[in-house]
C-alpha positions as CSV (number, residue, x, y, z in Angstrom):
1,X,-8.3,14.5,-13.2
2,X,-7.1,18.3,-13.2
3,X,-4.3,18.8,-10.7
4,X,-3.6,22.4,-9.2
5,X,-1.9,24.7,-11.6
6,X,1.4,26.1,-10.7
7,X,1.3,29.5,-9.0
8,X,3.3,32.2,-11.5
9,X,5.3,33.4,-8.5
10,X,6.4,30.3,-7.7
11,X,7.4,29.3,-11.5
12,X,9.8,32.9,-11.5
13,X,11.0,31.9,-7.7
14,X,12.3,29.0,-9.1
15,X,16.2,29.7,-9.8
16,X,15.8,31.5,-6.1
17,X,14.8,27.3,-4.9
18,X,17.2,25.8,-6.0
19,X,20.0,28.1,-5.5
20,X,19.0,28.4,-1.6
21,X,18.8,24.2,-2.1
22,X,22.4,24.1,-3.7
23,X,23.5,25.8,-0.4
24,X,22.3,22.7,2.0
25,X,22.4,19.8,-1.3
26,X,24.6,18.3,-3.4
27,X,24.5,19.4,-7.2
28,X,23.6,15.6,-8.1
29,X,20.5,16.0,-5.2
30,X,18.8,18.5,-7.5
31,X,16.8,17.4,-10.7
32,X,15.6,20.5,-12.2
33,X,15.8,19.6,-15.8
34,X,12.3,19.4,-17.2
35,X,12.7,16.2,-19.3
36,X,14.4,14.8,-15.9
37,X,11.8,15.5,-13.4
38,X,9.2,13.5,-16.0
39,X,10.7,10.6,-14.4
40,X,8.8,11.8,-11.5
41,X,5.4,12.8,-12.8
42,X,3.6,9.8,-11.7
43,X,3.7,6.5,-9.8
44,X,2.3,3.2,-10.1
45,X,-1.1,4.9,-10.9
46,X,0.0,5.6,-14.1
47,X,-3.2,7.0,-15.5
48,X,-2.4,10.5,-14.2
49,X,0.7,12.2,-14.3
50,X,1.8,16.0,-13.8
51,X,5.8,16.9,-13.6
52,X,6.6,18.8,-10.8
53,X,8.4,22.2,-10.5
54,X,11.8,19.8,-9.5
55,X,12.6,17.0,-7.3
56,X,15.2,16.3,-4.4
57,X,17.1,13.6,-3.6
58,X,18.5,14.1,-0.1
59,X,20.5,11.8,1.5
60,X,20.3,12.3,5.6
61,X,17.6,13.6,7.9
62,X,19.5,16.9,8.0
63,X,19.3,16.9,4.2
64,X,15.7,16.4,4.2
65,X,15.1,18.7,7.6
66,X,17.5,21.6,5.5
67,X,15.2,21.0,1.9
68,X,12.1,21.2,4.2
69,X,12.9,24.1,6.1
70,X,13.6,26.2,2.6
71,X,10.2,24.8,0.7
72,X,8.7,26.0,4.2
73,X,10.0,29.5,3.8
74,X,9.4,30.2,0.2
75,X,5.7,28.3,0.5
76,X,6.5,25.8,-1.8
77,X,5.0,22.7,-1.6
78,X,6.8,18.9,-1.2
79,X,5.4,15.6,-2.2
80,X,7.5,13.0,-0.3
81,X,8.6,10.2,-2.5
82,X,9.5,6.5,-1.6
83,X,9.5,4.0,-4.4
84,X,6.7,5.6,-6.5
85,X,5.1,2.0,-6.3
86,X,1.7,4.1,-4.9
87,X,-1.8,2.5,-6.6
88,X,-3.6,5.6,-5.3
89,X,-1.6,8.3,-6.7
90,X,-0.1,8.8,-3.4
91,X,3.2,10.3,-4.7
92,X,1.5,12.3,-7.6
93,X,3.5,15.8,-8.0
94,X,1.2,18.6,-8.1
95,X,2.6,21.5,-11.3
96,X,4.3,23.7,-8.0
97,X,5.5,21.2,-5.9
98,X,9.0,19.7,-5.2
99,X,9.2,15.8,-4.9
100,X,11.2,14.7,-2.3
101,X,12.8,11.2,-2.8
102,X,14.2,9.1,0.1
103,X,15.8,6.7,-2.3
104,X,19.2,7.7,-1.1
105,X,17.9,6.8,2.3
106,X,18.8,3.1,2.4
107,X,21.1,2.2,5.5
108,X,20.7,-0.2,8.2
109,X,21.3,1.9,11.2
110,X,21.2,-0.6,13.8
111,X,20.0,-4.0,14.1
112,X,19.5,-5.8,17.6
113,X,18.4,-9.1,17.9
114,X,18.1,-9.2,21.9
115,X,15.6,-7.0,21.3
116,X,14.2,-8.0,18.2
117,X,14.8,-4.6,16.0
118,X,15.8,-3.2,13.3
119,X,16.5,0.1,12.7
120,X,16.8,1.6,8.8
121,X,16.4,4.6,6.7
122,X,13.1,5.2,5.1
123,X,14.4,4.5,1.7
124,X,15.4,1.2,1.8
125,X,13.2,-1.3,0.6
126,X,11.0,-3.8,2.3
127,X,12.5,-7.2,0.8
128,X,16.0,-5.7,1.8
129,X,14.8,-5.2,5.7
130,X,14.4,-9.0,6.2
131,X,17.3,-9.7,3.6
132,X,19.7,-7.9,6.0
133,X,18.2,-10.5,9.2
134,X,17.5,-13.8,7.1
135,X,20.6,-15.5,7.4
136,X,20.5,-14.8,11.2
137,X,17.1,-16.3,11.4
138,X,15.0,-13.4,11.7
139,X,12.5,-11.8,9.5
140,X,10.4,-8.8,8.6
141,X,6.8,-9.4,8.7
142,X,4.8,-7.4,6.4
143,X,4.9,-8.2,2.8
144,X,3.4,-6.1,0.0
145,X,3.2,-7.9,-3.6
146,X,5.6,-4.9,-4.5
147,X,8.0,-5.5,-1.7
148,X,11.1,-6.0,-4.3
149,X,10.9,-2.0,-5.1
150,X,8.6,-0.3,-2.4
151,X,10.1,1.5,0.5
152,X,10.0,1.7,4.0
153,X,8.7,5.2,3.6
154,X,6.1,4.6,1.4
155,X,4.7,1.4,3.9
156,X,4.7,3.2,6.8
157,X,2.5,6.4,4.7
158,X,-0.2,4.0,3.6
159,X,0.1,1.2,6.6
160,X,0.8,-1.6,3.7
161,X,0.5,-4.9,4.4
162,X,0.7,-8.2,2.5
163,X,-0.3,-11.8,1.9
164,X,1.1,-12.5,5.7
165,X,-0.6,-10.0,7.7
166,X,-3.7,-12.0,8.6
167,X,-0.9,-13.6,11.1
168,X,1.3,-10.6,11.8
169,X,-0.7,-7.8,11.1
170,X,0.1,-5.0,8.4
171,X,2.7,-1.7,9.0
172,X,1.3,-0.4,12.3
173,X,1.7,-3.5,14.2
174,X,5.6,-4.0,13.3
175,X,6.8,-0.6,13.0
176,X,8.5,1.0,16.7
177,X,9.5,4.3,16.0
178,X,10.6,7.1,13.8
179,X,12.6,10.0,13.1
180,X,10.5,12.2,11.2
181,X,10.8,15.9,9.8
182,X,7.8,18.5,9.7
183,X,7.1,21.0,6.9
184,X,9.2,23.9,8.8
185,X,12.6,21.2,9.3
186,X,11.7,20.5,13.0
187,X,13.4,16.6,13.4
188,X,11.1,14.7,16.0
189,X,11.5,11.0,17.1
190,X,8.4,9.2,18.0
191,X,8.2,5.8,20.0
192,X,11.2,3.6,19.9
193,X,13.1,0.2,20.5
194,X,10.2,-0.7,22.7
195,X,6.5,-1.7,21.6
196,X,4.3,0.6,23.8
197,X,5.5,4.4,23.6
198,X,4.4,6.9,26.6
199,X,1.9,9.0,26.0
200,X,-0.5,10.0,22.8
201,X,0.1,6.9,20.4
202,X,1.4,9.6,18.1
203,X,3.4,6.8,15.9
204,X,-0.2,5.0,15.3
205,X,-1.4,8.5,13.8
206,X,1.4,8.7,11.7
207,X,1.3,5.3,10.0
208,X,-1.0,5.7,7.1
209,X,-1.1,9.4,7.3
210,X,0.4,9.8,3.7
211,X,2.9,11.9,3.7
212,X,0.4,14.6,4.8
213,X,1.7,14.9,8.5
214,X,5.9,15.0,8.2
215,X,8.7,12.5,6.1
216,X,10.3,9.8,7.8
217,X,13.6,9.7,7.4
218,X,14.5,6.5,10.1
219,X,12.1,3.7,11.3
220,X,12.3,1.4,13.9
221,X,10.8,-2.1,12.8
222,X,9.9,-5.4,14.9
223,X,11.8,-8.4,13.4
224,X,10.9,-12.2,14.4
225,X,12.1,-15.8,14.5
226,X,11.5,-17.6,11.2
227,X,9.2,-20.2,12.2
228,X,10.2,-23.7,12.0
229,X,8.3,-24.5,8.7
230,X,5.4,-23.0,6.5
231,X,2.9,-25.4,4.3
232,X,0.5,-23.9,2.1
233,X,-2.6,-25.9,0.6
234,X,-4.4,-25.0,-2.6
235,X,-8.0,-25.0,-2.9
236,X,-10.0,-24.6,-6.6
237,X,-13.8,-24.1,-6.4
238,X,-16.0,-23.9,-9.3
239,X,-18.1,-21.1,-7.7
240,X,-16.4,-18.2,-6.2
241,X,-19.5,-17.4,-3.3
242,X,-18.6,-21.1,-2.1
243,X,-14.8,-20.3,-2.2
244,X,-15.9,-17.0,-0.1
245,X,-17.8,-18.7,2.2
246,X,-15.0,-21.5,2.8
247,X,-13.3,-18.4,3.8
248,X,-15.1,-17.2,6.1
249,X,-16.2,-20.9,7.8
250,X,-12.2,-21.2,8.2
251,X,-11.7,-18.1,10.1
252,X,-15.2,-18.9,12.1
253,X,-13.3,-22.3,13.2
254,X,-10.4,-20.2,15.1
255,X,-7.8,-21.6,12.6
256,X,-5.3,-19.0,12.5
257,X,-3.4,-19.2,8.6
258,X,-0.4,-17.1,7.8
259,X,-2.5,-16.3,4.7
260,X,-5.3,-16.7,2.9
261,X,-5.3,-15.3,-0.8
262,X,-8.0,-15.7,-2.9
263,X,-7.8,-15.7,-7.2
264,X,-10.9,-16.3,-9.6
265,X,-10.9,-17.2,-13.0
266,X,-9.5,-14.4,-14.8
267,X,-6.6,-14.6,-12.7
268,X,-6.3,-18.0,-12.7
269,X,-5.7,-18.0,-16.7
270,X,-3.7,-15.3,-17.0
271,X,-1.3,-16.5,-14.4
272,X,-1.4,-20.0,-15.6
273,X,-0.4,-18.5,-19.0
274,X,2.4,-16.0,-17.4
275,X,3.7,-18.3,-14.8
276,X,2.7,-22.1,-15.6
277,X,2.4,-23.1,-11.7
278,X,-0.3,-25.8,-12.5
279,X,-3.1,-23.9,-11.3
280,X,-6.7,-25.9,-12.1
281,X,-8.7,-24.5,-14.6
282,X,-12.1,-23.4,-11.8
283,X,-13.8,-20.6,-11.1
284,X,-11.9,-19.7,-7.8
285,X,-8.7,-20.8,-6.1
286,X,-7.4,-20.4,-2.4
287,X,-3.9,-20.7,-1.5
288,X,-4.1,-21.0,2.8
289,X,-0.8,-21.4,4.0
290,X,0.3,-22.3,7.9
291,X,3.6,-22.0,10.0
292,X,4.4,-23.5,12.9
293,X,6.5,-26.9,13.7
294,X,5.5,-30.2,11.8
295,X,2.6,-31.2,14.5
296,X,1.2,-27.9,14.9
297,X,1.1,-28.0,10.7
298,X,-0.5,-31.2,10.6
299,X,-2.8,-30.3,12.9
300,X,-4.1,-26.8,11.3
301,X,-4.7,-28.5,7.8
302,X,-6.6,-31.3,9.0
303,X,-9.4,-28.4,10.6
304,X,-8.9,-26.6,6.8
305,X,-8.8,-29.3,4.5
306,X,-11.7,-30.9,6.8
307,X,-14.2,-27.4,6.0
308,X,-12.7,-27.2,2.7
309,X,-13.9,-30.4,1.4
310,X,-17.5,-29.7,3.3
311,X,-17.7,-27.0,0.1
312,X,-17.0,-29.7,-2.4
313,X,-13.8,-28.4,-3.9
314,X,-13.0,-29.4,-7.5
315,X,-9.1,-30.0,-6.2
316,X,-7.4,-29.6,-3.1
317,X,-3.8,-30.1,-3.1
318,X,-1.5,-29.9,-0.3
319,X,2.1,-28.8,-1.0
320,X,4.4,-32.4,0.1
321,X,7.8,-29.9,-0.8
322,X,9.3,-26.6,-1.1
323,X,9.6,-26.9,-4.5
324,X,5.5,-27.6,-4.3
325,X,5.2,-24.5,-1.6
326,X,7.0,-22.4,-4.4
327,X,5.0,-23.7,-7.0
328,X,1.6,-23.0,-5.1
329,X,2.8,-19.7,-4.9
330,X,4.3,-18.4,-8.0
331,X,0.8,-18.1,-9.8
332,X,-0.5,-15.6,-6.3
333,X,3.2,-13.6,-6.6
334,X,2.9,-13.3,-10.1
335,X,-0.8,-11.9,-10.6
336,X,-0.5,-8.5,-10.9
337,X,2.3,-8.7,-13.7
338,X,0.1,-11.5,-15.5
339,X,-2.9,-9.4,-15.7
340,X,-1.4,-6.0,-16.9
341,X,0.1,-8.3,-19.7
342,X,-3.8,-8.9,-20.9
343,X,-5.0,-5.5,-20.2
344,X,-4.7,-2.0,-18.3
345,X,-6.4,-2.4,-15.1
346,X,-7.2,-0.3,-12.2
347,X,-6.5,-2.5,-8.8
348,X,-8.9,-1.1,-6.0
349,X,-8.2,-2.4,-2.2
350,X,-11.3,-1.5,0.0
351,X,-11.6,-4.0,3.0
352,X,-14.5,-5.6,4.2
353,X,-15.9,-8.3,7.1
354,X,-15.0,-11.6,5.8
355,X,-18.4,-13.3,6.8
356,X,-19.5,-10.2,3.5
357,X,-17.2,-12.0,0.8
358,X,-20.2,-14.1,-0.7
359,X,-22.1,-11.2,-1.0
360,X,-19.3,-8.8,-1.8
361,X,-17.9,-11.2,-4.6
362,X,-21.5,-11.8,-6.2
363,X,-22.3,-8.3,-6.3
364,X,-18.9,-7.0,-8.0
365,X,-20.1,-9.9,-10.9
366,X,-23.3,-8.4,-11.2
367,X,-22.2,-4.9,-11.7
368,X,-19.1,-6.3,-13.8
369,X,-22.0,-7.1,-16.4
370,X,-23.9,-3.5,-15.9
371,X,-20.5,-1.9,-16.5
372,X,-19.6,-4.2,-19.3
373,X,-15.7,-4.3,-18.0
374,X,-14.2,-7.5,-17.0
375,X,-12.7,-8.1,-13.2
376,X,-9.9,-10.3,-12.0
377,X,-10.3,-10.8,-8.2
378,X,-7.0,-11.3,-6.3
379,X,-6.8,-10.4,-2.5
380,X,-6.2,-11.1,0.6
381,X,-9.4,-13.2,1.9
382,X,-8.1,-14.0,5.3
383,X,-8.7,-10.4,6.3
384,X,-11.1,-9.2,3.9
385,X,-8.9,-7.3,2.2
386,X,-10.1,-6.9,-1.5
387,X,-7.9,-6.3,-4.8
388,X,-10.3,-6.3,-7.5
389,X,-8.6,-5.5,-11.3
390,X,-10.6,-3.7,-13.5
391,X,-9.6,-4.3,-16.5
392,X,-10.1,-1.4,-19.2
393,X,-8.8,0.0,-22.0
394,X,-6.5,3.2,-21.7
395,X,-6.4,4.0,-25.7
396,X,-10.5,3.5,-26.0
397,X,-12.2,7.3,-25.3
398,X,-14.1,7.3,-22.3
399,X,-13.1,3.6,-20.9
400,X,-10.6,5.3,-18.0
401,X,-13.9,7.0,-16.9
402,X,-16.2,4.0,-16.7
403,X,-14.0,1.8,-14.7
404,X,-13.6,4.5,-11.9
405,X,-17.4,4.6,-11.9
406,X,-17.3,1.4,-11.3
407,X,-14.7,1.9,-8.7
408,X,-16.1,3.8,-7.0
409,X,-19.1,1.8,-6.6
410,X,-17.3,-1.4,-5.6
411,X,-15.8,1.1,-2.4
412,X,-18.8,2.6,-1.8
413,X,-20.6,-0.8,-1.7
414,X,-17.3,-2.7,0.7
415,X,-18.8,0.9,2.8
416,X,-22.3,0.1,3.0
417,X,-21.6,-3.8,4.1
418,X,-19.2,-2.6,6.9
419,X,-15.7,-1.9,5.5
420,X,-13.7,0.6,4.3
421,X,-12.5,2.7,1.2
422,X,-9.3,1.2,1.5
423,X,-6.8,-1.7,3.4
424,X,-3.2,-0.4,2.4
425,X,-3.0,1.0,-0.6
426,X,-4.2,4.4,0.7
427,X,-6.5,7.2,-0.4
428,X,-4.2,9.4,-2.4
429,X,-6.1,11.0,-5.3
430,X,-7.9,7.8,-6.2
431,X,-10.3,8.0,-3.2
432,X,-10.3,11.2,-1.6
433,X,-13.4,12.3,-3.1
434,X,-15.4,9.6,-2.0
435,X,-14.3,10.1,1.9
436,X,-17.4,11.6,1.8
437,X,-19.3,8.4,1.8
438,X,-17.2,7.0,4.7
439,X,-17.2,10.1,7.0
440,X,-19.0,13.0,8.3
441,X,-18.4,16.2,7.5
442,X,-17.6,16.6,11.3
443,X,-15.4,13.2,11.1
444,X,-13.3,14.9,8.0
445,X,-12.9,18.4,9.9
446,X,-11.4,16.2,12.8
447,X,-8.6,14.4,10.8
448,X,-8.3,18.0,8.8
449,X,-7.8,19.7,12.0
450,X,-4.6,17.2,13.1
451,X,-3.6,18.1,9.7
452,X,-3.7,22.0,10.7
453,X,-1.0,21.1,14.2
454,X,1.4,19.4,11.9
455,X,1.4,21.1,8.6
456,X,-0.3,24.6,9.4
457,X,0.6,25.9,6.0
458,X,-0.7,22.8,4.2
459,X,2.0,22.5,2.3
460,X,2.6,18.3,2.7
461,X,1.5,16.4,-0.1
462,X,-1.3,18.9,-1.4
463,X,-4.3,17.7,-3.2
464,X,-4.4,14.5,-1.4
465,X,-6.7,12.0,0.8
466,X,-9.2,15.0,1.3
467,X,-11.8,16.2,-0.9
468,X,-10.3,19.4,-3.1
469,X,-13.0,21.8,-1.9
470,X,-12.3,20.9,1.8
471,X,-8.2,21.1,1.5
472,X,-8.5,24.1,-0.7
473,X,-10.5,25.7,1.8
474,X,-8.0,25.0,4.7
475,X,-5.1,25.9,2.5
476,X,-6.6,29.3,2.0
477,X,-7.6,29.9,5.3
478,X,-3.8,29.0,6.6
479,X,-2.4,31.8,4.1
């Protein structure tokens, strides 16, 4: 995929950069050394990579309001930067850009448990948020698989979610309020320790904008009780429609799980073979796993296991420990590492109706065998939120190209039965130009135009989430 080439001005402006960024940053904030800023030239969509012209590392919301305010003067673009754990290329440096890093952003500000807040820099990452409430009883909701590394920053600019949010929702439904910079370094605080801001939800429009809009530097994020116990049950199928539609007959019967996650065969081996969590050797597995206090557990397996054994399950085992609980879920934690030990892989995330999964799940097998690749499925089923791995191989001319064609055509097909190009991983560079196949012309011109208040210049994160020929266009016309 060709990335925009660096402007000549901009390469001979570039002592003029970072001697106007050595007045408002620290020497150690700057990484201009070319072999350095390589560190930077992708993220966890490794398959395309481009160094930028330096990267940043500031470490307050002055900092970042002083770096933006410069790159705003000199038209130099900035790709914000949490963890660089983005599957859709969301942090991907353009040859003229600066990358901005919040890494160094990693306080707890203020935590309040009246009130059931948190308040952190961007940078710090999600496992940390609930690590610095646990022992008080509290924790943060959302849980991405990468939720060891990624950051605050990074969740909030894709809305992420995780196993959990069929219960709590993803990003957008535990995030409060942030301090956020624009291109030009104007600092602007939206919502607040309070659910329901005043006003244009402007904090919903900037969760899952992708860096495109500003950088937050501080967010404000819902914490909650620990519930009084969690029991997960695990569920092998030898038919992966029937495991789909046990999905979908559970959430029909008003049962509301913490999670549902889904795994078929290929991920049942290689995770087995990574992990060893006693997985059964089937065609498709559920873990469904419920909170609550002993009774209202009880009661919630009994309506699960009850449909669950109306689809003639080849084992159903309900977790009697936490050592079991752990066990049942080590193989789901551990997919993503056990199948890029088998092969590269591309890991879509488009989102569909649940009652589709049958269809969905027999349809990605049938073109799995036009394509002749291989797919792991791992996901969340509970809200239809689909991970399919295409496996591929990098080193093999012209294998990279056929699994995004058949990419693309698993989103395009999660479009056509109802759903959308993508859950939480984003659009980035992996889907933006197939936002044609979700939206109008006139739809796209909307969300460009929101675009055109914030970032006038269009110098946020170029080259993402809309189709080159559109963005181009509406950079040109802002020059």
């Amino acid at each position: 995929m060709e990335m925009p080439l660096p402007d000549p001005e901009i390469i001979a402006r570039k002592a003029e950069l970072i001697d106007r960024l050595r007045a408002v940053l620290p020497d150690d904030a700057i990484i201009s050394d070319a072999n350095e800023t390589r560190v930077y030239e992708c993220d966890a969509l490794t398959a395309y990579k481009c160094p930028p012209l330096l990267a940043v590392l500031p470490a307050s919301t002055q900092e970042v309001s002083d770096t933006l305010r410069i790159c705003h003067e000199m038209d130099v673009p900035v790709v914000p930067r949490g963890s660089g754990t983005s599957l859709a290329g969301g942090a991907l440096p353009t040859a003229d850009s600066v990358i901005l890093g919040v890494a160094r952003l990693n306080e707890v500000l203020e935590t309040d448990y009246d009130n059931r807040f948190i308040r952190v820099q961007s940078g710090r990452t999600n496992l940390s948020v609930t690590g610095a409430v646990e022992a008080d009883g509290f924790f943060y909701a959302p849980d991405p698989s990468s939720q060891l590394a990624c950051a605050i920053a990074g969740n909030i600019a894709m809305n992420s979610g995780g196993a959990h949010c069929l219960k709590y929702g993803v990003t957008t439904n535990n995030l409060m309020g942030v301090t956020m910079v624009l291109m030009d370094g104007q600092v602007v605080e939206l919502g607040g320790a309070y659910l329901d801001a005043e006003g244009y939800d402007l904090l919903g429009l900037i969760c899952g904008s992708e860096g495109q809009l500003g950088v937050v530097t501080e967010a404000t994020l819902r914490i909650l009780r620990k519930p009084e116990g969690a029991r997960p049950v695990l569920i092998g199928f030898d038919d992966i429609v029937v495991a789909g539609a046990c999905v979908s007959d559970i959430i029909k019967a008003g049962v509301l799980p913490v999670a549902i996650e889904f795994m078929d065969r290929p991920c049942i081996r290689a995770t087995e073979a990574f992990a060893g969590a006693g997985y059964p050797d089937c065609e498709a597995l559920l873990i469904v796993e419920v909170e609550g206090s002993d009774a209202e557990i009880d009661e919630q397996l009994e309506t699960i296991v009850r449909i669950a054994q109306s689809h003639n399950p080849v084992e159903l085992r309900e977790s009697k420990s936490a050592d079991e609980s752990a066990k049942i879920w080590l193989g789901r934690k551990s997919a993503f590492g056990a199948m890029g030990q088998i092969n590269d892989y591309m890991c879509l995330d488009g989102t569909i109706p649940v009652s589709q999964l049958p269809y969905v799940l027999k349809r990605i097998g049938e073109m799995s065998r036009e394509y002749g690749l291989d797919v792991g499925n791992v996901f969340h089923a509970g809200d239809g939120n689909m991970h399919p791995l295409i496996l591929f191989d990098a080193n093999k001319p012209g294998d990279l190209e056929l699994c995004e064609a058949f990419g693309a055509d698993i989103l395009r097909l999660c479009v056509e039965v109802g759903g959308c190009l993508t859950g939480e991983h984003g659009v980035g560079i992996e889907k933006r130009d197939l936002m044609t196949d979700q939206y109008a012309p006139d739809d796209l011109d909307i969300q460009m135009a929101v675009k055109d208040v914030f970032d006038p210049k269009w110098l946020l994160n170029p080259a993402k989430v809309f189709p080159l020929d559109a963005s181009d266009d509406r950079r040109i016309a802002a020059e």
